[in-house]
VMD Tcl script that builds the backbone (N, CA, C; Angstrom):
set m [mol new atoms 249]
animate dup $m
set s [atomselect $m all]
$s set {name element resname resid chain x y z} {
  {N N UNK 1 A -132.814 20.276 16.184}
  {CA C UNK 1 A -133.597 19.356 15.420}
  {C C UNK 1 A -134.739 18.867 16.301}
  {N N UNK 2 A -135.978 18.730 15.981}
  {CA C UNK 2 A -136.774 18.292 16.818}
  {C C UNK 2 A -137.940 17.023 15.975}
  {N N UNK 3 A -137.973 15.875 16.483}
  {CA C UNK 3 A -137.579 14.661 15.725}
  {C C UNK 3 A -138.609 13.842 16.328}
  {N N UNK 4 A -139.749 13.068 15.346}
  {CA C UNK 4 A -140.904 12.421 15.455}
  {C C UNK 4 A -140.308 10.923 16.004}
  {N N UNK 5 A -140.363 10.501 16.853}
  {CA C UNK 5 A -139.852 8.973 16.889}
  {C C UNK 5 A -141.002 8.334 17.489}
  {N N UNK 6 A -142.311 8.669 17.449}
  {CA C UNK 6 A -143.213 7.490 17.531}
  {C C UNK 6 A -143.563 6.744 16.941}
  {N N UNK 7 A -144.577 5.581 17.314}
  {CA C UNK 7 A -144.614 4.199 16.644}
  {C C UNK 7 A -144.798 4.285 15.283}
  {N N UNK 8 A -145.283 5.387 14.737}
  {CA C UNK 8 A -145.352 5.495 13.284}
  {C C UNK 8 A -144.307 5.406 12.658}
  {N N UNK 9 A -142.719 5.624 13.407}
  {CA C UNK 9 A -141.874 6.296 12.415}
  {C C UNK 9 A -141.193 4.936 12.638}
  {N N UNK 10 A -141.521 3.787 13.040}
  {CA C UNK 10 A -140.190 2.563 12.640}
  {C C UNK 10 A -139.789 2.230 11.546}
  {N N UNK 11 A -140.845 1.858 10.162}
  {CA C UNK 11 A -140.436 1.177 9.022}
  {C C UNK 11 A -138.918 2.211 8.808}
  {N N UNK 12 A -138.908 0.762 7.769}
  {CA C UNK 12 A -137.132 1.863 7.677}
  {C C UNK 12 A -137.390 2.778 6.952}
  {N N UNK 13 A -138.110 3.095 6.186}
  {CA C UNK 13 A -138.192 4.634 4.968}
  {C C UNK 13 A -138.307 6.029 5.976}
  {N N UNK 14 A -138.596 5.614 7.392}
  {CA C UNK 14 A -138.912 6.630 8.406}
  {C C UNK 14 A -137.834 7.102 9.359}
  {N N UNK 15 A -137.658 6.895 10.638}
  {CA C UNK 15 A -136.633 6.778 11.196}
  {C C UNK 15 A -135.467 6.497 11.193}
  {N N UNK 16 A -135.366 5.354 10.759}
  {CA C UNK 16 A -134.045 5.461 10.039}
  {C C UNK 16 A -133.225 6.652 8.971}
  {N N UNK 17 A -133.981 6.562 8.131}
  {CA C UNK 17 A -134.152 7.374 7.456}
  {C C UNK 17 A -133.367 9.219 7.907}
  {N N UNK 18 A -134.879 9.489 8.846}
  {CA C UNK 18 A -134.189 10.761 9.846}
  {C C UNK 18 A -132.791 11.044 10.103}
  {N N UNK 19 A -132.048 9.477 10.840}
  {CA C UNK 19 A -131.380 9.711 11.706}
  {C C UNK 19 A -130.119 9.383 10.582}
  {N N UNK 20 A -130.154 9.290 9.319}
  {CA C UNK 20 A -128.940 9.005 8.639}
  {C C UNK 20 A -128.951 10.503 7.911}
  {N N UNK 21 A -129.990 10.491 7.816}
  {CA C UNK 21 A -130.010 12.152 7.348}
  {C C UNK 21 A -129.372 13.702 7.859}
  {N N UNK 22 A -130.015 13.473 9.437}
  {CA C UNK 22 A -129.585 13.908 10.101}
  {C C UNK 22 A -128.102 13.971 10.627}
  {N N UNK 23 A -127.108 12.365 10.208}
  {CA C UNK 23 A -126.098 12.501 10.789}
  {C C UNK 23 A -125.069 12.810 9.774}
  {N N UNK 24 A -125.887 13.103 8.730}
  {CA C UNK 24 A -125.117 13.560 6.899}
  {C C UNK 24 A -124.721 15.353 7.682}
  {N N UNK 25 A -125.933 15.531 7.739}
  {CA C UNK 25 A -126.090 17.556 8.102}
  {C C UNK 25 A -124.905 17.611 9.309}
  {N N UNK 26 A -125.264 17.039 10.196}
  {CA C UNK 26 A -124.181 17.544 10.930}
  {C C UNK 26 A -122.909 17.241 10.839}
  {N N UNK 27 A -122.626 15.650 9.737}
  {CA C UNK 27 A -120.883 15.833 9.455}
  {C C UNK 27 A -120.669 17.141 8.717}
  {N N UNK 28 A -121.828 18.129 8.136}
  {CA C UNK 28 A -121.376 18.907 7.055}
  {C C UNK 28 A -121.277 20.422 7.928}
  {N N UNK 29 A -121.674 20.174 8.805}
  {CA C UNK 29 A -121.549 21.773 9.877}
  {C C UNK 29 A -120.374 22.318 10.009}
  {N N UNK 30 A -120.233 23.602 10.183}
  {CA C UNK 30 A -119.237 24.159 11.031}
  {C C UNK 30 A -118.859 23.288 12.509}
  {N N UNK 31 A -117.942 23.380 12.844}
  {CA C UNK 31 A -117.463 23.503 14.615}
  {C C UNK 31 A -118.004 24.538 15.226}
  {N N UNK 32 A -118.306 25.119 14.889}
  {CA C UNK 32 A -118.797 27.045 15.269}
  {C C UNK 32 A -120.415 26.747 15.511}
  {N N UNK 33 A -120.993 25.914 14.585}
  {CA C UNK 33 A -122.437 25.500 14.613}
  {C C UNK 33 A -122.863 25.303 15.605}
  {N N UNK 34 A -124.598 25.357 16.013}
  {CA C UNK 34 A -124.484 24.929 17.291}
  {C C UNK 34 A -126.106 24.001 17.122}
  {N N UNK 35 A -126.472 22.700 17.617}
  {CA C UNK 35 A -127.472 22.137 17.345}
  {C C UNK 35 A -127.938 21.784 19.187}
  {N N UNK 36 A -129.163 21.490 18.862}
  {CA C UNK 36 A -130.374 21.447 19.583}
  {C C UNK 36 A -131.001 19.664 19.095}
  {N N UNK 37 A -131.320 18.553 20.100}
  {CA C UNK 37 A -132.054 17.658 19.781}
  {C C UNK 37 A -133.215 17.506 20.895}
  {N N UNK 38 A -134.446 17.455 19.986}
  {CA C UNK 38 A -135.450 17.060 21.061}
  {C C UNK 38 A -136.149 16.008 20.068}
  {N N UNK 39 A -136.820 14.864 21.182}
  {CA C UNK 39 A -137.716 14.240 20.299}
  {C C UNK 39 A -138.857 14.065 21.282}
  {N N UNK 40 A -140.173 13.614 20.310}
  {CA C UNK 40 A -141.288 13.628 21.013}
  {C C UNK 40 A -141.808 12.299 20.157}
  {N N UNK 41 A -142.640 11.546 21.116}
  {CA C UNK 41 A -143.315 10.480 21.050}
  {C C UNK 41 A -144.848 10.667 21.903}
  {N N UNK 42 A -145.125 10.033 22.969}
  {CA C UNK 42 A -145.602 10.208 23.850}
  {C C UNK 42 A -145.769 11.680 24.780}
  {N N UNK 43 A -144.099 11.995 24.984}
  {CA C UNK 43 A -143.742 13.173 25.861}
  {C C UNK 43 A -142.248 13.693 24.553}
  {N N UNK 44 A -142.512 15.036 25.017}
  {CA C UNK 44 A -141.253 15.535 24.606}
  {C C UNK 44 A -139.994 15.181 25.443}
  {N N UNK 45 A -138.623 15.254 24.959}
  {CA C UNK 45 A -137.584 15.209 25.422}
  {C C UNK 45 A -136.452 15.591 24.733}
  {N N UNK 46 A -135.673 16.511 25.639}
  {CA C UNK 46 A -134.415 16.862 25.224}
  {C C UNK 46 A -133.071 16.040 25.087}
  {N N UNK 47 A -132.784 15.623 24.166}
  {CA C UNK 47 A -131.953 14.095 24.128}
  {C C UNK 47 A -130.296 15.052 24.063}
  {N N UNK 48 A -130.591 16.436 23.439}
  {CA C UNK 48 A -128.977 16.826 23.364}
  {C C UNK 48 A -129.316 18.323 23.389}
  {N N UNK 49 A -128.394 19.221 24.256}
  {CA C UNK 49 A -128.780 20.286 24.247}
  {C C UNK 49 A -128.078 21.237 23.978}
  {N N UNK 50 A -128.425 22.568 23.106}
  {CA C UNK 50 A -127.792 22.939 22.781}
  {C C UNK 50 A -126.525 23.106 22.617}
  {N N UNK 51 A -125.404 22.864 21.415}
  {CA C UNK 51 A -124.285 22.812 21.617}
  {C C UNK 51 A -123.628 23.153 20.538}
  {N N UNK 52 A -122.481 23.625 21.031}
  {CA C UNK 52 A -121.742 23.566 19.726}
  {C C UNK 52 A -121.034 22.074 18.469}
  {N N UNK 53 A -121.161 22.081 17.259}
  {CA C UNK 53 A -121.008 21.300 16.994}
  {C C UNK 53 A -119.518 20.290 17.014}
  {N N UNK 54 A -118.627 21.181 17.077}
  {CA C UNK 54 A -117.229 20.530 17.671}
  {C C UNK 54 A -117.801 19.508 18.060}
  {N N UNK 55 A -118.342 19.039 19.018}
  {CA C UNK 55 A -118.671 17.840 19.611}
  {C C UNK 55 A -119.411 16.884 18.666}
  {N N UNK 56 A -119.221 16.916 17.558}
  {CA C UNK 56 A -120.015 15.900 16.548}
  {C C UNK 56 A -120.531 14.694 16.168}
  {N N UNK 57 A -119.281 13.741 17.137}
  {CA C UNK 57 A -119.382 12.702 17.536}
  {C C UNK 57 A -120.335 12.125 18.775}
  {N N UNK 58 A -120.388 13.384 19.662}
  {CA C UNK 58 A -121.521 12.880 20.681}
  {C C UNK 58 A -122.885 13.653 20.151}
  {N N UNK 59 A -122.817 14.323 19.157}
  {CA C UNK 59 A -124.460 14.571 18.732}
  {C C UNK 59 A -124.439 13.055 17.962}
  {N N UNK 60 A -123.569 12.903 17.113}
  {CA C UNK 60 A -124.423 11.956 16.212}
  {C C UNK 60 A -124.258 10.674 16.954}
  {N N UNK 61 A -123.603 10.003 18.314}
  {CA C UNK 61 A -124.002 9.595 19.159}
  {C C UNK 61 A -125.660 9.555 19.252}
  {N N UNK 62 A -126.118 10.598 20.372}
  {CA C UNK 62 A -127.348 10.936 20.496}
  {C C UNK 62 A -128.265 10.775 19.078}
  {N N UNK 63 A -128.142 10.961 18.368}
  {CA C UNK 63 A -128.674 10.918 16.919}
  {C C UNK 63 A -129.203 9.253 16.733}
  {N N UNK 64 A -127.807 8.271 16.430}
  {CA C UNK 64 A -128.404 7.099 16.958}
  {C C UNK 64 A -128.685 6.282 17.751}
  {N N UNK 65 A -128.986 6.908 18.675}
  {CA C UNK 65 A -129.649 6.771 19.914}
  {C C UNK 65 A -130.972 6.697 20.264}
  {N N UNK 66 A -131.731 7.341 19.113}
  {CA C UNK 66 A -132.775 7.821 19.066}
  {C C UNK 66 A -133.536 6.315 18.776}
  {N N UNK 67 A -134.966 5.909 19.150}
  {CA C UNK 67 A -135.631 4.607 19.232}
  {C C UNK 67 A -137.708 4.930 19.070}
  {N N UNK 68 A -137.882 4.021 17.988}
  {CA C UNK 68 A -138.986 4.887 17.828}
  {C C UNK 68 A -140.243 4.210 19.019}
  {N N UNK 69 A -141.309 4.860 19.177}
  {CA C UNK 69 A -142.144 4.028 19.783}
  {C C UNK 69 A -143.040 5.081 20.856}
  {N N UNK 70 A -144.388 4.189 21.117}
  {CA C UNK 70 A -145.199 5.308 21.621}
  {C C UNK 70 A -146.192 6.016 21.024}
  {N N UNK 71 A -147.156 7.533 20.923}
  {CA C UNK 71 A -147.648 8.580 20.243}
  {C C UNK 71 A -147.034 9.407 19.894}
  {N N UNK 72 A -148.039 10.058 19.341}
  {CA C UNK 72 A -147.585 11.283 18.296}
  {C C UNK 72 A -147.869 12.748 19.348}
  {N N UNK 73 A -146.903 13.089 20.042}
  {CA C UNK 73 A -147.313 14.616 20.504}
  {C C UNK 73 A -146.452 15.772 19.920}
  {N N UNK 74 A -147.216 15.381 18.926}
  {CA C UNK 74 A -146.147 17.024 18.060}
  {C C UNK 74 A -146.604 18.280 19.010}
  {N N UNK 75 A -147.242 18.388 19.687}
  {CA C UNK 75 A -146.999 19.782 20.221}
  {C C UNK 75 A -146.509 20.382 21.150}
  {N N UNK 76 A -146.274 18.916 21.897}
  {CA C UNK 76 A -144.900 18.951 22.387}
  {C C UNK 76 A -143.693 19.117 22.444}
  {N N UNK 77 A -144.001 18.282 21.359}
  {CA C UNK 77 A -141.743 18.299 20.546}
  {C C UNK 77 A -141.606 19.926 19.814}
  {N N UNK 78 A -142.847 20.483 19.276}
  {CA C UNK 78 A -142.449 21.909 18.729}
  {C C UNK 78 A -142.284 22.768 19.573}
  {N N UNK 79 A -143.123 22.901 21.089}
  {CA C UNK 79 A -143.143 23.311 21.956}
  {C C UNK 79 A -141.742 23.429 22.429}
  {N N UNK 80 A -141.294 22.552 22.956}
  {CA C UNK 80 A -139.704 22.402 23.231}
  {C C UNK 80 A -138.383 22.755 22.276}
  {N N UNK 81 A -139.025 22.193 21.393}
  {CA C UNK 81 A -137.652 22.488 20.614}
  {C C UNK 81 A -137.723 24.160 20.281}
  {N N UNK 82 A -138.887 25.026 20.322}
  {CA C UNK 82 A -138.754 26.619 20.460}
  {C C UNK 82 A -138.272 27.228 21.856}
  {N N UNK 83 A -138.291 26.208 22.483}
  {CA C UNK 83 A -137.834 26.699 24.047}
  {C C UNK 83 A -136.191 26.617 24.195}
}
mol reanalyze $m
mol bondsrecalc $m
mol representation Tube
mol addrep $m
């Protein structure tokens, strides 16, 4: 998943938003699944890395974890999250 959390994305229709969304998809995964989190603001960053989803509880951990704030460097966060 690679995930906008700059200052744009606080109101709640935004971020929030994402990250409840996001933690819907992955209760619905396989164990076998395997997810990727990066987010970008300012700088990209890898908040969870590749994994299998068995661990579901520490993605969606990381998931709300996530805090918005900063710029917008999407070409960053796409950058990374293809890496």
């Amino acid at each position: 998943f690679v995930v906008d959390v700059s200052g744009s994305m606080s109101p709640a229709n935004r971020l929030p938003l994402v990250k409840a969304t996001l933690e819907r998809l992955v209760a619905r995964l396989e164990p076998t699944d395997r997810v990727a989190l990066v987010a970008f603001s300012n700088d990209a960053r890898l908040v969870w890395p590749l994994t299998p989803v068995g661990t579901r509880h520490d993605v969606i951990g990381a998931i709300r974890g996530l805090v918005h704030g900063g710029s917008t460097n999407f070409e960053g966060g796409v950058a990374l999250g293809y890496e």
